[in-house]
PAFIVEX-872577 format. One record per residue (C-alpha): residue number from 0; residue in one letter; x, y, z. Coordinates in pm, whole numbers, plus 32768, in hexadecimal, padded with zeros to 4 digits. Example, Ala and Ser with C-alpha at 12.3 -4.5 7.8 and 13.67 -1.06 7.14 Angstrom:
<pts>
0/a/84CE/7E3E/830C
1/s/8557/7F96/82CA
</pts>
This chain:
<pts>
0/x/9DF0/B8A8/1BDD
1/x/9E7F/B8C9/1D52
2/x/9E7E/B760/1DDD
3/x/9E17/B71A/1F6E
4/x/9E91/B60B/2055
5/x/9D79/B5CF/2184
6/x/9E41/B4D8/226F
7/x/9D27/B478/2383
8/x/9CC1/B34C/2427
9/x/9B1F/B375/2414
10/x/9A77/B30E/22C6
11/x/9961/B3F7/2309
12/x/9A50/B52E/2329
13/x/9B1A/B4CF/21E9
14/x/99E9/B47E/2119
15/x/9968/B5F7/217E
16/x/9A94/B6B3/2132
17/x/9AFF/B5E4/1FCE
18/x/997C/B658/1F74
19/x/99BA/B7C1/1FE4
20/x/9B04/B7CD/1F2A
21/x/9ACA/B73C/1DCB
22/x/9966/B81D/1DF3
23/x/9A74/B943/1E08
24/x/9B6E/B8A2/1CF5
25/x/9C60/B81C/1D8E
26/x/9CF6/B6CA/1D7E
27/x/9D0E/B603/1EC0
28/x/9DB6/B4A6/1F38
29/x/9D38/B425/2045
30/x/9E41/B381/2178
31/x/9D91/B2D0/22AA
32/x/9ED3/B2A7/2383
33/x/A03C/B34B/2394
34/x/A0C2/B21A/22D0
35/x/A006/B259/21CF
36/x/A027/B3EA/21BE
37/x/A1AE/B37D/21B4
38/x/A184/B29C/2075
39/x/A09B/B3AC/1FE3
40/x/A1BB/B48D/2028
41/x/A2D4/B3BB/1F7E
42/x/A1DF/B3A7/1E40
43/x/A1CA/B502/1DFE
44/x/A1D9/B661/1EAB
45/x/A05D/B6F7/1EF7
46/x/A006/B859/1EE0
47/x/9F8D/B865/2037
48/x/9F47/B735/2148
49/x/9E07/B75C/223D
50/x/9E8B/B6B7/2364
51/x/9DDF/B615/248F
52/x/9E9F/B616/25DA
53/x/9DF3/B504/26B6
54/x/9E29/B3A4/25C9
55/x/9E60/B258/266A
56/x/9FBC/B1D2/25ED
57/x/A05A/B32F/25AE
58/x/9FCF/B45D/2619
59/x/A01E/B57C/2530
60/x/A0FA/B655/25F5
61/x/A1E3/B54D/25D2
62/x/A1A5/B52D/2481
63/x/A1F6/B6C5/2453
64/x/A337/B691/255C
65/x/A3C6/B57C/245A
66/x/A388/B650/2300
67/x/A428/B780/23AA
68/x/A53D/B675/2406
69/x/A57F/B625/2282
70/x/A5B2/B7A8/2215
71/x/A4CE/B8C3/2200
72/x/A34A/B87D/21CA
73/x/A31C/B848/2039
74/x/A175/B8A3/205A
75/x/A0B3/B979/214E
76/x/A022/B891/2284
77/x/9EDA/B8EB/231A
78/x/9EA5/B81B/2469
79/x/9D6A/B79D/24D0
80/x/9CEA/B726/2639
81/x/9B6A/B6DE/26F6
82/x/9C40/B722/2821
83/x/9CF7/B825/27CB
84/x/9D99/B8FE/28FF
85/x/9EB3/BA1E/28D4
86/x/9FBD/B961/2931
87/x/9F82/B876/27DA
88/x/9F3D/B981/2729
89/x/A081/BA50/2789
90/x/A13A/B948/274F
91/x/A0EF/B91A/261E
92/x/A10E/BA52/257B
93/x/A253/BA56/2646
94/x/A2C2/B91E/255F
95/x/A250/B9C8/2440
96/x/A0CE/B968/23F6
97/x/A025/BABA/2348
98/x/9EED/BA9A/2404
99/x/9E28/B9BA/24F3
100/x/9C89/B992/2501
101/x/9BCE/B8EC/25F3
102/x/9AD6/B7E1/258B
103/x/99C2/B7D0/2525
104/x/9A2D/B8AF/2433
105/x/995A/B9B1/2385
106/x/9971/B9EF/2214
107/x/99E1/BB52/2200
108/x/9ADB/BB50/2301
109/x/9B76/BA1E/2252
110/x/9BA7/BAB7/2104
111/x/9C0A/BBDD/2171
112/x/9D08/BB26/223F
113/x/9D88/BA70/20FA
114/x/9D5B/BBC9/201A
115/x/9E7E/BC4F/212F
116/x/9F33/BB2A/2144
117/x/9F5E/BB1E/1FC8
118/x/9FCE/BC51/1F98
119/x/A0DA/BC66/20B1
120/x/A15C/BAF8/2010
121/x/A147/BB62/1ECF
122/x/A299/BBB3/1E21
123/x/A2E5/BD4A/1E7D
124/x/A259/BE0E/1D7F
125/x/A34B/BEE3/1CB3
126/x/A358/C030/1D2D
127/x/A32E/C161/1C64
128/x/A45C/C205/1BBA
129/x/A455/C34B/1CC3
130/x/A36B/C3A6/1DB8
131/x/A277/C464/1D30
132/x/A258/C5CA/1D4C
133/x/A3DC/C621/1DD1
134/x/A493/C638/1C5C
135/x/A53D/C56A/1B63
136/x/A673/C62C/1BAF
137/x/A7D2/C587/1C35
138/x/A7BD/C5A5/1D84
139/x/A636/C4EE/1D71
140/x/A6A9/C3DA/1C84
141/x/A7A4/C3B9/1DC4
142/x/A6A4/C3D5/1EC9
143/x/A5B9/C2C5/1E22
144/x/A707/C1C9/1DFD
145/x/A70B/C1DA/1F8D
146/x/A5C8/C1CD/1FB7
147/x/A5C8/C08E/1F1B
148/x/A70C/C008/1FC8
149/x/A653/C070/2113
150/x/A5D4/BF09/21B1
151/x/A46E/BEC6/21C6
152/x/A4A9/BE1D/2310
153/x/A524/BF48/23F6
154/x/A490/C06A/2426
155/x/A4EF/C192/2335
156/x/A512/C2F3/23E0
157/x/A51D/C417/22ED
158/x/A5B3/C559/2334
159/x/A521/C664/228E
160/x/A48D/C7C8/2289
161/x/A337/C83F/22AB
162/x/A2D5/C824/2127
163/x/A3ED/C737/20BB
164/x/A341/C613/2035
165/x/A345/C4F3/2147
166/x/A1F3/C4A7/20DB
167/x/A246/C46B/1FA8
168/x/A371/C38F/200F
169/x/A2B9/C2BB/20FC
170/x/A1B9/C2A4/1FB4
171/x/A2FD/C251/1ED7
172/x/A2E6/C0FA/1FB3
173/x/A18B/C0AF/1FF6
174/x/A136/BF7B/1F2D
175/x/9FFA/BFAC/1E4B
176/x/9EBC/BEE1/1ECC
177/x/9F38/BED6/2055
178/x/9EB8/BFAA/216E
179/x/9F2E/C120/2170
180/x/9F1F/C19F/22B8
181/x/9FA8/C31C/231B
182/x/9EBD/C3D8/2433
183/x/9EBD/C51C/2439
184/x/9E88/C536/25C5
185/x/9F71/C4AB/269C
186/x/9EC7/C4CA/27C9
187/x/9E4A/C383/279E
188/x/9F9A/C310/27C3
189/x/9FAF/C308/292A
190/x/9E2C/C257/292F
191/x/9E23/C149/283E
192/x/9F6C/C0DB/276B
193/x/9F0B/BFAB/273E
194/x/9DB4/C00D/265B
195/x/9EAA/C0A7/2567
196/x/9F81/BF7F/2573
197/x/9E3F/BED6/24FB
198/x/9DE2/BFFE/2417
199/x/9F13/BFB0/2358
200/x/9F3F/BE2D/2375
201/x/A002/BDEA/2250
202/x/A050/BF1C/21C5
203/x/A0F5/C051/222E
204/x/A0CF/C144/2385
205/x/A178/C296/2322
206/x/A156/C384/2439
207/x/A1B4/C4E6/23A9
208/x/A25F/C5AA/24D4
209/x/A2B9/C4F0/262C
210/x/A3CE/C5DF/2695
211/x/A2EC/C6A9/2797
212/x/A249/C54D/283C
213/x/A1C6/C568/29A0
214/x/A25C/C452/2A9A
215/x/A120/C3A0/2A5A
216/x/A119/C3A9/2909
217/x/A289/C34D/290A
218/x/A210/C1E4/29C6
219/x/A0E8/C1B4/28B4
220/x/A22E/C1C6/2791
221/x/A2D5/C0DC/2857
222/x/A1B7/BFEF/2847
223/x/A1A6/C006/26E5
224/x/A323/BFC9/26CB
225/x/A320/BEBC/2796
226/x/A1EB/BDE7/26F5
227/x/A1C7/BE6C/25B3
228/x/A258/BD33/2503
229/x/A14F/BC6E/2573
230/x/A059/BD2D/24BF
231/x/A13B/BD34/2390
232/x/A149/BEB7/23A9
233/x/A269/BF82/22F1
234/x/A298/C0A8/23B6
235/x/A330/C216/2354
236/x/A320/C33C/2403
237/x/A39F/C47A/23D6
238/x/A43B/C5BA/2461
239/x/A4B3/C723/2466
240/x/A539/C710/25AB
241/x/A69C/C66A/263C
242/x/A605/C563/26E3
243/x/A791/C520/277D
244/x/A790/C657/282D
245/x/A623/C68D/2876
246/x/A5F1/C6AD/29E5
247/x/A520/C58C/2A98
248/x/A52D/C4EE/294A
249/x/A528/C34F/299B
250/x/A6A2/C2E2/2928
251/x/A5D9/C190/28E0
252/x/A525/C216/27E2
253/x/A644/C2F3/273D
254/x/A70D/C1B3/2738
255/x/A627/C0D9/26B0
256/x/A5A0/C1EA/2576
257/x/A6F8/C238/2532
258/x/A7B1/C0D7/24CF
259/x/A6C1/C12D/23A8
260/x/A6F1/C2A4/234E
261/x/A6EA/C399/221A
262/x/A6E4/C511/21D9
263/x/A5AF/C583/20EF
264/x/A688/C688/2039
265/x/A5D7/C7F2/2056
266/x/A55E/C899/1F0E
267/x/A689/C998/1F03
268/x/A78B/C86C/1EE5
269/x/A6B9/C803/1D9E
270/x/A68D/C926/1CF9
271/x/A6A9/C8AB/1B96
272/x/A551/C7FA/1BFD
273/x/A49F/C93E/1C64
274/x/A419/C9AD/1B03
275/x/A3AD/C84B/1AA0
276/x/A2CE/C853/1BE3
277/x/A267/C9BA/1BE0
278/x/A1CB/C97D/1A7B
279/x/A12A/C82E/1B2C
280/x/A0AE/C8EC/1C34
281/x/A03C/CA13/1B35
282/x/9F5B/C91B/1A57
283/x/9EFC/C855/1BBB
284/x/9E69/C9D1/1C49
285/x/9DBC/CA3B/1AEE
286/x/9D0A/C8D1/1AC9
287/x/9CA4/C8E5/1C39
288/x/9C0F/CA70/1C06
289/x/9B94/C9FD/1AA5
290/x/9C60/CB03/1A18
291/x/9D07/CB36/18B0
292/x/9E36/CAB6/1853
293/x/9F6B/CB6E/18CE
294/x/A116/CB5A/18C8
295/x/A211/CBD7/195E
296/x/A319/CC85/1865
297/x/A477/CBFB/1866
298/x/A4F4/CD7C/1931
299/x/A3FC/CD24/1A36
300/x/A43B/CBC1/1A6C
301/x/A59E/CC38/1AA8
302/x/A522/CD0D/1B8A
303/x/A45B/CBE2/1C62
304/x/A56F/CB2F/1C47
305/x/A65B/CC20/1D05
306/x/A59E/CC57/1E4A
307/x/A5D0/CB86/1F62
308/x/A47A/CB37/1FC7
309/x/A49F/CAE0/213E
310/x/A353/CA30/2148
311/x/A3CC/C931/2005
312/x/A2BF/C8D3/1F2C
313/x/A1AC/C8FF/2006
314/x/A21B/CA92/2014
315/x/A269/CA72/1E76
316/x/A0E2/C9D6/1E47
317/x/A04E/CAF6/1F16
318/x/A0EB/CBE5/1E5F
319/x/A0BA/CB83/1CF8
320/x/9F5B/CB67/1D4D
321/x/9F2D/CCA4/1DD9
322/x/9FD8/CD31/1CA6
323/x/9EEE/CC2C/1B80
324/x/9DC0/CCF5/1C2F
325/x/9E15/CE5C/1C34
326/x/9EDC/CE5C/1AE7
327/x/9DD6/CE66/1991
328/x/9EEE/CE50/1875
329/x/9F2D/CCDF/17E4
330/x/A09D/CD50/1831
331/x/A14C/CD87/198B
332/x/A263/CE6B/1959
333/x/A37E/CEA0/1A25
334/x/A309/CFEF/1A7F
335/x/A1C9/CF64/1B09
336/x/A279/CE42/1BE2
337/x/A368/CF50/1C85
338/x/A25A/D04D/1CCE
339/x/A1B8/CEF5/1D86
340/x/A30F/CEAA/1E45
341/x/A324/D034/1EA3
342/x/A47C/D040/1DDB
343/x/A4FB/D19F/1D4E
344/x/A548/D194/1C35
345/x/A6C6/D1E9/1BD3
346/x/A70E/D31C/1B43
347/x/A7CD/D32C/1A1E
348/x/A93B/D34A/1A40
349/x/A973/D467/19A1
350/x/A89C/D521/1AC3
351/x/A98D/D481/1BCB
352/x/AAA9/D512/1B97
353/x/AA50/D664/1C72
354/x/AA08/D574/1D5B
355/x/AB5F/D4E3/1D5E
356/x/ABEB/D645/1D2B
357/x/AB5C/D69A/1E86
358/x/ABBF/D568/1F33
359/x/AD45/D59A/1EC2
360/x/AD30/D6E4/1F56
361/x/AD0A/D666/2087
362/x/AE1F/D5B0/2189
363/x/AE0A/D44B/215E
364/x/AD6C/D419/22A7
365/x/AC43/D511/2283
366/x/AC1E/D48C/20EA
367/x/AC17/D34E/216E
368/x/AB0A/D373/227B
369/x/AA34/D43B/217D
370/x/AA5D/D2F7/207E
371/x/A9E6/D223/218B
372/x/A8DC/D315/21FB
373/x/A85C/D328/2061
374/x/A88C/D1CE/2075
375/x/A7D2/D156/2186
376/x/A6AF/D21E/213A
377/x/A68B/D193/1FD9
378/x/A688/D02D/2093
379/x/A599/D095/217D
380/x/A4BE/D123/208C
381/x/A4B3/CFCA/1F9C
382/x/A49C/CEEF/20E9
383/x/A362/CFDD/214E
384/x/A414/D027/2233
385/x/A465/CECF/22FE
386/x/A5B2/CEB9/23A5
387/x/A5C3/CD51/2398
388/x/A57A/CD46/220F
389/x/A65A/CE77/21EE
390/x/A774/CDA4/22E1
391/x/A74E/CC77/2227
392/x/A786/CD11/20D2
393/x/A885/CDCA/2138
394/x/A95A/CCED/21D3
395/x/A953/CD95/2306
396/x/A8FB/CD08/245C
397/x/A7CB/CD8B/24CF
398/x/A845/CE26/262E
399/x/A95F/CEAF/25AA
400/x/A88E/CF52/2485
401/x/A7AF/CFE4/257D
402/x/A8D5/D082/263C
403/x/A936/D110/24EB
404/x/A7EF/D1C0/247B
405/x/A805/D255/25D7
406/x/A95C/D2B6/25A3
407/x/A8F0/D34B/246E
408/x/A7C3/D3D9/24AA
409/x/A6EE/D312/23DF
410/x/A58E/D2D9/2441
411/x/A504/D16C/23FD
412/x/A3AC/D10D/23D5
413/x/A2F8/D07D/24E2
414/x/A2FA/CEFA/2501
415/x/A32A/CDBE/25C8
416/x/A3AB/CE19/270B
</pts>
């Protein structure tokens, strides 16, 4: 049973809240001056201490001031005040107090007050294994040790691809019965920061892509940066973009994500994860359609597990659940995956060689530009045809692929501009 210190000088007001408290289970001392919250102190450690500002021989944000002097605060501090103004109460979350309420103080906003308090002073909760969702792979038994080395006191800034898994990440360090906070829209940014400061008092802000921020916007995340620790907020965010050469990007705010930083590896650099979470996503799409059970064979897993998928898992859900719908057999073959991905299949190499037959009869420079030609129109064809999928898979930079198609004479398909 959580214990409660209430250090205040009026009978009335400690009578009310040891009734309020032992009606909600807890166990309370009571302390009617500083010198006595200090003996209470020596005797044992509370859970949490509900403490009043305005006392006669000490008043309490001296009392904070001279705990915070001894070491870091052993139990969550709520202050209390009838005259409570800004100022106080800034200062006192400044010296460390998890929350402040003005008296007379209502019921509900006081336990809620406590319900946060406790859980931010409670000892960290241990974190899951891996974040879930990403692998169990090397490189995301990796990403979850930094993750955890990552301090809960600075901001964390995650760079990472549309699709990646930052969500997950930022989920990875979210502690279980705190506030979760990520909005979707952040227009609201530039309006009111501070509501999603108190949206997420005590838990975690993740805001999911701030690399195209608007100047105004960019002053609303400097807000948050500058007073989220006195709402007790852990705050990630996350981008695609290269926030240190992004034009009219605030060097402020790249400097003070960054001291914090880590790359959200993209699906193609964990490969050996992609037909663990293609199966998840598979039984994920067929529960969610109330469909059958369904597998992928071993030869089409393979398969999966050699594209690149641009858009990470987002791209990799999409498309096993556009395949769990159109596909009726309990099986999905190899042959069923590629006709999905718009891959040709290989012919048999016996039926090559009069294809190679023809190409050695030609100079090397005209055999060579009719490989590349074959070539490049294969890619094209599996990337339907994109020219950044087809660039990216290849290796090849995308303006210098699209001088060679030209060169070649090899039409693309149309796309992004």
């Amino acid at each position: 049973m959580s214990e409660i210190l209430v250090v205040d000088d009026e009978p009335g007001i400690r009578d009310v809240l040891q009734q309020i408290l032992e009606d909600e289970g807890y166990d309370v001392r009571l302390a009617e001056n500083g010198a006595q919250a200090r003996v209470a102190l020596l005797e044992r450690t509370p859970d949490l201490v509900l403490l009043d500002i305005w006392m006669p021989d000490l008043d309490g944000l001296s009392l904070l001031k001279e705990w915070v002097a001894q070491g870091p605060l052993k139990m969550p501090v709520i202050m209390m005040s009838g005259h409570g103004t800004i100022k106080n109460a800034m200062e006192a979350t400044r010296l460390g107090a998890n929350d402040f309420l003005e008296k007379p103080i209502s019921f509900k906003p006081l336990l809620e007050a406590i319900g946060r308090a406790m859980a931010v002073g409670a000892p960290p909760a241990a974190l899951p294994e891996r974040p879930a969702g990403l692998g169990s792979g090397e490189v995301i038994t990796g990403l979850a040790q930094r993750l955890r080395q990552a301090s809960p006191e600075a901001p964390l800034f995650l760079a990472a691809e549309l699709g990646a898994g930052s969500e997950a990440c930022a989920r990875f360090l979210h502690v279980e019965g705190t506030p979760w906070y990520a909005p979707t829209d952040l227009q609201a940014l530039s309006e009111s920061p501070i509501d999603w400061l108190q949206a997420a008092k005590g838990g975690l802000l993740f805001l999911a892509e701030i690399g195209n921020l608007t100047p105004m916007q960019q002053k609303g995340l400097q807000l948050i940066l500058a007073r989220r620790g006195e709402f007790g907020v852990r705050l990630v965010c996350a981008s695609r973009e290269n926030l240190a050469t992004k034009e009219g990007y605030s060097r402020d705010i790249y400097h003070a994500l960054t001291q914090s930083a880590l790359r959200v590896p993209p699906l193609r650099d964990h490969r050996e994860d992609i037909p663990e979470l293609a199966q998840a996503a598979l039984e994920a799409a067929l529960l969610r359609h109330g469909l059958e059970a369904k597998r992928f064979s071993e030869d089409a897993l393979k398969v999966l597990a050699g594209q690149n998928w641009p858009g990470n898992l987002d791209e990799l859900a999409r498309f096993v659940d556009e395949l769990a719908t159109a596909t009726a057999a309990p099986t999905l073959e190899q042959s069923e995956v590629e006709a999905h991905l718009g891959i040709t299949p290989v012919a048999p190499a016996g039926n090559a060689a009069p294809e190679v037959d023809k190409l050695l009869a030609l100079p090397l420079k005209e055999a060579r530009n009719a490989f590349e030609r074959l070539y490049l129109e294969a890619l094209l064809k599996r990337c339907k045809g994109s020219v950044s999928r087809a660039a990216e898979e290849s290796g090849i930079e995308r303006t210098h692929l699209y001088r060679v198609l030209r060169k070649l004479g090899v039409r693309a398909g149309a796309e992004e501009t």
